[in-house]
C-alpha positions in Angstrom: 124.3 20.0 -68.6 125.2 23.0 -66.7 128.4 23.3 -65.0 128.9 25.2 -61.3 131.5 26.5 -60.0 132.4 25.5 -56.7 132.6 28.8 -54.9 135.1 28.9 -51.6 132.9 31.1 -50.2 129.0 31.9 -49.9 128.2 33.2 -53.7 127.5 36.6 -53.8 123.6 38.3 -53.8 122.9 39.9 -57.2 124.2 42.9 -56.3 127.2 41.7 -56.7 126.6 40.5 -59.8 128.9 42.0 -62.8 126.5 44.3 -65.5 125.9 43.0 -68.7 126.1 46.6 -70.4 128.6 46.4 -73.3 126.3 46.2 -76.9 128.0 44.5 -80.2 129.4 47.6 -81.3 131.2 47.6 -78.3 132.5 44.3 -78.4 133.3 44.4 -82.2 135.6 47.4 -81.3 137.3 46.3 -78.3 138.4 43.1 -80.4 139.8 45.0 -83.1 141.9 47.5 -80.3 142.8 44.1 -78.7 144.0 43.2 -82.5 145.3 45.9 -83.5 148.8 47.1 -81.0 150.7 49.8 -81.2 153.5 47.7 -82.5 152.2 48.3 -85.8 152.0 51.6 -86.2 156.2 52.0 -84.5 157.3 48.5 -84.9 156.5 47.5 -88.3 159.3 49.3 -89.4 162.1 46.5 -88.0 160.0 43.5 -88.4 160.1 44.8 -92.1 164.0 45.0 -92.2 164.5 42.3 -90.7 162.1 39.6 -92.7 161.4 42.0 -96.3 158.3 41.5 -97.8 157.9 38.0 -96.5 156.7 39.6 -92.7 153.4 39.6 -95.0 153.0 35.9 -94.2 154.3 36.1 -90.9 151.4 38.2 -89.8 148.7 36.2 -91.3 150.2 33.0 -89.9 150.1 34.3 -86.4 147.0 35.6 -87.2 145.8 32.3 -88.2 146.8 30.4 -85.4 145.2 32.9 -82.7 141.9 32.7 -84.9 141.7 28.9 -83.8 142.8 30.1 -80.3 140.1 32.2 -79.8 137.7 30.4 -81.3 138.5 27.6 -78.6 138.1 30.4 -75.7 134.6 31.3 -77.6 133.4 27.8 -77.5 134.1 27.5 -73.5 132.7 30.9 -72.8 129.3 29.9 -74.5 129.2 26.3 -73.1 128.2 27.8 -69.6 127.2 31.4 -69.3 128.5 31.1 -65.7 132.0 31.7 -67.2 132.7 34.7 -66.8 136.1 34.9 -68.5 139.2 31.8 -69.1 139.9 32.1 -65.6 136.4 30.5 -64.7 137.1 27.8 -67.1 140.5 27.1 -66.8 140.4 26.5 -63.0 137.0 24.6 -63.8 138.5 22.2 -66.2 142.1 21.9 -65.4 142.1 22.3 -61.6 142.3 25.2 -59.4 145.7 26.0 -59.7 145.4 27.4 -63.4 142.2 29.5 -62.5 145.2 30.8 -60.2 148.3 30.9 -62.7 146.3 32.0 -65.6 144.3 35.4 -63.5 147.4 36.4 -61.7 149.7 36.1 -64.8 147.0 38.0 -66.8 147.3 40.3 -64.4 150.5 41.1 -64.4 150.8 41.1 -68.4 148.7 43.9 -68.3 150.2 45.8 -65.3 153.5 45.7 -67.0 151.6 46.3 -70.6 150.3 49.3 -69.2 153.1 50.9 -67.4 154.7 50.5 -71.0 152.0 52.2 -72.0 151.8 54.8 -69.5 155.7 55.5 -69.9 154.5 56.2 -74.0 152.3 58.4 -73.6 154.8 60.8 -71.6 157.0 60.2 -74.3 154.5 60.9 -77.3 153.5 64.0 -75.1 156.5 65.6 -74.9 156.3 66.1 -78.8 153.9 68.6 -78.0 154.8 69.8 -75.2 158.7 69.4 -74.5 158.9 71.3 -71.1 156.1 69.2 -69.3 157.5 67.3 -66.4 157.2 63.5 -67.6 155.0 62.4 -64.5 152.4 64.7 -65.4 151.1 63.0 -68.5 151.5 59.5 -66.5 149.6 60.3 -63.3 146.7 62.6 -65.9 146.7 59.3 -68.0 146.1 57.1 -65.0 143.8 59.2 -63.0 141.2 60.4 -66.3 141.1 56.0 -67.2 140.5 55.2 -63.5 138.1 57.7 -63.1 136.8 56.4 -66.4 136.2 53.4 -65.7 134.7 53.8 -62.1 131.6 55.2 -64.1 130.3 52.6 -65.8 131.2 49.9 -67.6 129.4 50.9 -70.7 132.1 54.0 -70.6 134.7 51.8 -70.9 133.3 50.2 -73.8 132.6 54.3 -75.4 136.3 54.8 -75.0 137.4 51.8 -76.3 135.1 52.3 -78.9 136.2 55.7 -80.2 140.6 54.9 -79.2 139.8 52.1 -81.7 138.4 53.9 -84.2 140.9 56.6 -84.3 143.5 53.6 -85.0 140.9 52.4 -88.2 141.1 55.6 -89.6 144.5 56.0 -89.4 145.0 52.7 -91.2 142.2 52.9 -93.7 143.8 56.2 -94.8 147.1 54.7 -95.0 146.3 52.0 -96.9 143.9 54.5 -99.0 146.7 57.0 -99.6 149.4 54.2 -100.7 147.0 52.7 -102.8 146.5 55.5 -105.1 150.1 56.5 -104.8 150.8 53.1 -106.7 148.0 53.9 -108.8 149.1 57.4 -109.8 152.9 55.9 -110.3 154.2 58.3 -107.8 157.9 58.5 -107.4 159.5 59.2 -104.2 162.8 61.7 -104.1 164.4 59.0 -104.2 163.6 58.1 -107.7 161.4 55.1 -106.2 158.3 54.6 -108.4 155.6 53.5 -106.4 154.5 49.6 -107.5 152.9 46.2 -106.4 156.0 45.1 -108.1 158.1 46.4 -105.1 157.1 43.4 -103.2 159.1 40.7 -105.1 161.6 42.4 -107.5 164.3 42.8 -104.7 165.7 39.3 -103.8 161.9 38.2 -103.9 159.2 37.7 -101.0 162.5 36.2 -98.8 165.2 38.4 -99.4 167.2 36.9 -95.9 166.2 33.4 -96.0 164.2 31.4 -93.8 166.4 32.8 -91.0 165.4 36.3 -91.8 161.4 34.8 -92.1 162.2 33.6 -88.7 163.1 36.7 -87.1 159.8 38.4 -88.1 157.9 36.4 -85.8 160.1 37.4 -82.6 158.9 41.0 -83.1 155.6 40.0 -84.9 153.9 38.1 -82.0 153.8 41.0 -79.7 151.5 43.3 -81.8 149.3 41.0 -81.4 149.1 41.0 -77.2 145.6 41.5 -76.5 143.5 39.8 -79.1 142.1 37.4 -76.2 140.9 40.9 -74.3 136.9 40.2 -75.9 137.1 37.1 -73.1 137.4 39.0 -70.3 134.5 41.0 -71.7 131.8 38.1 -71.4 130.4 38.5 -68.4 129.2 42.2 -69.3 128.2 41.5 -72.8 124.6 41.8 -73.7 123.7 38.8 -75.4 126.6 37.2 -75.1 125.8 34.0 -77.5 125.6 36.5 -80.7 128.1 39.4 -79.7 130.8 37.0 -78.9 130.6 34.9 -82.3 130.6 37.9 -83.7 133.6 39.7 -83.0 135.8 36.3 -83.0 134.8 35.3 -86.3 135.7 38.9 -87.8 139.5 38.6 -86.4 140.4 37.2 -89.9 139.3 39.8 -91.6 140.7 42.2 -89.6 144.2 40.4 -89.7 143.8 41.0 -93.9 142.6 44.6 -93.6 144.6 46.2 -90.6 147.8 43.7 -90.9 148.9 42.3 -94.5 146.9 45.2 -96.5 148.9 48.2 -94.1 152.0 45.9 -94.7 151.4 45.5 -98.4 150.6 49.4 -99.1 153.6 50.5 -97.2 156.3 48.3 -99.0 154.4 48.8 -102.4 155.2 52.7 -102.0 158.5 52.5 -99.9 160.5 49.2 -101.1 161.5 47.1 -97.9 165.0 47.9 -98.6 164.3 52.0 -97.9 162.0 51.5 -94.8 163.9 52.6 -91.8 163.8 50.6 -89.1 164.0 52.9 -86.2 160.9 55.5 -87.3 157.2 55.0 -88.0 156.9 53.3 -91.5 153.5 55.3 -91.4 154.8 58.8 -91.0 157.4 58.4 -93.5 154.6 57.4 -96.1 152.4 60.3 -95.3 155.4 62.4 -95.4 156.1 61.3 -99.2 152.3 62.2 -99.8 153.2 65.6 -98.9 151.1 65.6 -95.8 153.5 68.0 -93.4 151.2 67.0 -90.8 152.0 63.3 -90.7 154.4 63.2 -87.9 151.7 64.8 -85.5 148.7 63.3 -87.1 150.7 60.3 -86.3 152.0 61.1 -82.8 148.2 61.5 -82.1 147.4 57.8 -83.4 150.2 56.2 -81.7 149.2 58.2 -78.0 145.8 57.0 -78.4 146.8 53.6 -79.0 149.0 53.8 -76.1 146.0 55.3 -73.5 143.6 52.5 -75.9 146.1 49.8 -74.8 146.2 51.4 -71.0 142.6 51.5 -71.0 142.2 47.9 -71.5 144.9 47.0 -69.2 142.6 49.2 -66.3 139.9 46.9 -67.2 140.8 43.6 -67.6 143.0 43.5 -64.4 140.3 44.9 -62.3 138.0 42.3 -64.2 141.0 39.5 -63.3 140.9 40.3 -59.8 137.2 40.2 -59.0 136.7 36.5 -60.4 140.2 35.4 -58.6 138.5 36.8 -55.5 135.4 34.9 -56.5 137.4 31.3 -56.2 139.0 32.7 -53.4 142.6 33.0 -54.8 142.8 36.9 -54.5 141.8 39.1 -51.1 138.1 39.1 -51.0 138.1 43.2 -51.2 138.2 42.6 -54.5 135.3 40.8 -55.2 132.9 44.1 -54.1 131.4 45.8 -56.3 130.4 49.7 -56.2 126.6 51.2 -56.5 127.8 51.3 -60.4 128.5 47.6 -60.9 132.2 47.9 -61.5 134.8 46.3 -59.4 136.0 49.7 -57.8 138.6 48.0 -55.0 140.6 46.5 -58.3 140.7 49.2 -60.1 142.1 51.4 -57.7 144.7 48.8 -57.0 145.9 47.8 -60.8 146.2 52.0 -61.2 148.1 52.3 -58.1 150.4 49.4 -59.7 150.2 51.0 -63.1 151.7 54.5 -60.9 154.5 52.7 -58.9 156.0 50.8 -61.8 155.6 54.3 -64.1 157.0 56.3 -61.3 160.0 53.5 -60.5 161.3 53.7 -63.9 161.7 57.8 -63.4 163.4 57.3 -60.4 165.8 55.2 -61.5 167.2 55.6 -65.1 169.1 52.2 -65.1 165.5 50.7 -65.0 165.0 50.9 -68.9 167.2 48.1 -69.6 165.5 45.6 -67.6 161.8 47.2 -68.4 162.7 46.3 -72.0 163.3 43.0 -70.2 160.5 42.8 -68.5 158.0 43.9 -71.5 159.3 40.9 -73.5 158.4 38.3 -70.4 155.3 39.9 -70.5 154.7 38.9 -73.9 156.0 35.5 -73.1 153.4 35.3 -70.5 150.6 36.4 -72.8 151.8 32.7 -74.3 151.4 30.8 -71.7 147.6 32.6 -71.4 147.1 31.2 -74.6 148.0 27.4 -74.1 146.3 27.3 -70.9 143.0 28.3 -73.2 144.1 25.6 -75.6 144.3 23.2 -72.5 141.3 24.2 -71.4 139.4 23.2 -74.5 141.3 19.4 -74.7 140.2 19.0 -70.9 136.7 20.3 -72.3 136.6 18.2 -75.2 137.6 15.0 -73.0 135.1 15.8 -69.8 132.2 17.3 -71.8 131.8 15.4 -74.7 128.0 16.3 -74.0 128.8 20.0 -74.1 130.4 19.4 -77.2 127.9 17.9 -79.3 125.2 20.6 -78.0 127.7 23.7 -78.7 126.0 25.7 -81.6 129.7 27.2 -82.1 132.4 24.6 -81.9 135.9 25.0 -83.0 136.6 24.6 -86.2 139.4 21.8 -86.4 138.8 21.0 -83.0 141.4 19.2 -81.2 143.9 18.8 -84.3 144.0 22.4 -84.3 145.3 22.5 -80.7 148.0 20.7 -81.1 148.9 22.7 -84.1 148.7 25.8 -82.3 150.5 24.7 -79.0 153.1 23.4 -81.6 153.6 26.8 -83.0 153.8 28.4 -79.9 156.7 26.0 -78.7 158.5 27.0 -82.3 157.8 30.5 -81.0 159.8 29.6 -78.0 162.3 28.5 -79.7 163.1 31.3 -82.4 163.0 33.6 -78.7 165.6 31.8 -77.6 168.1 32.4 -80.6 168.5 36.2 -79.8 170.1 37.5 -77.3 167.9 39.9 -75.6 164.4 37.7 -75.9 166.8 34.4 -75.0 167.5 36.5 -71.6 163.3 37.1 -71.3 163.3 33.3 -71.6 165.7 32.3 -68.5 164.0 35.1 -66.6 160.2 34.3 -66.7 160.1 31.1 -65.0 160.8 33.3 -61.6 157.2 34.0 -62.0 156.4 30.8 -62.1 158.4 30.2 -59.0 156.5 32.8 -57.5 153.3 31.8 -58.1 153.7 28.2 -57.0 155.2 29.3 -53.6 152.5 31.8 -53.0 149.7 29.0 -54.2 150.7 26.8 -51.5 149.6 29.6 -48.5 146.4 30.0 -50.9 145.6 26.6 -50.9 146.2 25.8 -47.3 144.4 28.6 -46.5 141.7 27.0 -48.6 141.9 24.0 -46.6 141.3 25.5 -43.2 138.5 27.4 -44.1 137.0 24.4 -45.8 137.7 22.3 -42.4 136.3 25.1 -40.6 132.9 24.5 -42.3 132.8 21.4 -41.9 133.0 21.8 -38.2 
């Protein structure tokens, strides 16, 4: 049973036709940058302080619950190889108002994702080089990704590729260094001896509570923005049926490694009580293994994560926008295509967003405020990307009971498991709204939803006339 997507206008020649160029080792790596955010390399220090040792468990239960998420977006994708990310199947199977909601507020996670992450990367330059003007490392950023990325689409894989792999060394080494710290007994200035014990002989694994446990998950949730970026790689995957299984099936693994094993190394040398949580808990651990290096060695991990982050924001908007143009829901300039296969038109449009929103916070200082604001709705909104998936697949599992049954990789848990996760994201929700700044995110974001109802209707009438004009 194949399933086609009504087009709203003729479908394009193959031409037109995005390039399947990105290999396994491709995809493999652009899952683990999508898993890995730079949230864990800065903002593991606070979630630390704030939830002790037990932030161990909050990261593998978030981690746990967007396993079963993707693996519902991984079933879909392979059910039809028309699919050519969740915005194909979420307008297919829930209607053509979520093929809208979900693209455009994909979109505009990213765009705000990356002018969080262009705005970094001036900052993390500036360690180097103090008297640089701050727009110079935003608009180099910008223009090198976009020009990038206009290449090929097998480039952006390369430099995904290699960004990601800067941020496994950096965390194998980590976890290396701490491990034979603890091993050697090294004691810190401090008179801190370095042991697994440090985990559970201060107040134990809770040291604050459930309440404490709790407020890990407020910070927690947003390192993990991203993980969902392999579906927007399908349609340029080679083999799609093996590469995809592949790198979703590996995101446990790479929650134990990257997450709870970084986690467990740092708080086995530094005791959660000592971690500071306004600096980098992985400088301060190469600094006590007397590496003087650490903070740039570190500065250099953290930028590249930053541009890694900024690179997949360039892609996957430019990606959103041709298959919203496809259904007709975006203009249809963005649906062509260079002599290069890539989506050129939405590229230079998400980069000229990514440049306005940078250069907007320069402009005007009072800005910062509200971007911290407006970073946390993003996150909010990567959410509400994830339950429409989870939607998705109930619709799926009620419409194509054929598909289904013929899927050589269903969903483990099936539709149990999506209610559990869409329950867990509602308790997200709810923890958000018990602190003040994310409880202001929360009143804030359904503007966009406003938004994108008002501006559906002038899409869908538009729809209708050109559908009436067919017909006539």
């Amino acid at each position: 049973m194949t399933v086609n997507l009504p087009p709203q206008h003729p479908v394009p020649d193959d031409h037109d036709h995005l390039q399947r160029s990105l290999s396994n080792r491709h995809i493999q790596l652009i899952a683990i940058g999508g898993a890995i955010g730079t949230g864990l390399f800065m903002g593991s220090g606070k979630t630390i302080s704030l939830a002790g040792p037990s932030i161990i468990f909050v990261y593998m239960i978030i981690g746990f619950m967007l396993f079963f998420v993707m693996r519902a977006m991984g079933e879909l994708l392979l059910s039809n190889l028309n699919y050519k990310s969740f915005i194909d199947f979420s307008a297919d199977l829930l209607g053509p108002w979520a093929g809208y909601f979900t693209g455009w507020t994909y979109w505009f996670c990213w765009i705000i994702t990356g002018i969080a992450d262009v705005i970094a990367i001036s900052a993390y330059s500036q360690f180097w080089f103090p008297d640089l003007p701050q727009w110079a490392p935003a608009i180099a950023c910008v223009g090198l990704l976009l020009s990038l990325n206009l290449i090929t689409v097998k480039m952006f894989g390369e430099i995904e590729f290699w960004f990601a792999m800067i941020k496994i060394v950096a965390i194998v080494a980590l976890v290396g260094t701490g491990l034979y710290m603890v091993m050697a007994g090294f004691q810190s200035p401090a008179g801190r001896t370095a042991d697994i014990a440090n985990l559970w002989n201060d107040q134990g694994m809770f040291p604050h509570g459930l309440m404490g446990f709790f407020a890990g998950f407020q910070i927690a949730v947003f390192a993990f923005v991203g993980i969902e970026l392999v579906g927007t790689t399908a349609a340029e995957a080679k083999n799609p049926e093996r590469n995809l299984p592949r790198a979703i099936n590996s995101i446990p693994v790479r929650i134990i490694v990257f997450y709870v094993l970084a986690l467990i190394t740092i708080m086995a040398v530094t005791p959660w009580r000592d971690v500071v949580p306004g600096k980098s808990p992985f400088v301060e651990l190469f600094v006590l293994a007397g590496l003087p290096a650490a903070a740039s060695i570190i500065n250099f991990v953290v930028l590249t994560s930053a541009a890694s982050s900024a690179n997949s924001g360039v892609f996957s908007t430019s990606r959103m926008l041709f298959g919203l143009a496809q259904q007709g829901d975006a203009p249809r300039s963005f649906e062509h295509l260079s002599s290069r296969k890539v989506p050129a038109n939405g590229l230079y449009f998400s980069c000229t967003c990514l440049l306005l929103g940078a250069a907007l916070i320069y402009v005007v200082p009072d800005l910062i405020e509200a971007f911290t604001l407006v970073t946390t709705v993003s996150a909010i909104l990567f959410m509400f990307v994830w339950t429409l998936i989870l939607l998705s697949y109930l619709s799926y599992r009620k419409q194509r009971a054929a598909l289904h049954q013929a899927s050589k990789y269903k969903m483990p848990g099936g539709r149990l498991m999506c209610w559990v996760c869409l329950a867990f994201f509602a308790f997200i929700l709810v923890l958000l709204g018990l602190e003040h700044d994310t409880r202001q995110a929360l009143i804030v974001t359904p503007l966009w939803f406003v938004l994108l109802t008002v501006t559906y209707q002038f899409v869908r009438r538009n729809r209708a006339l050109l559908m009436a004009s067919a017909d006539s």
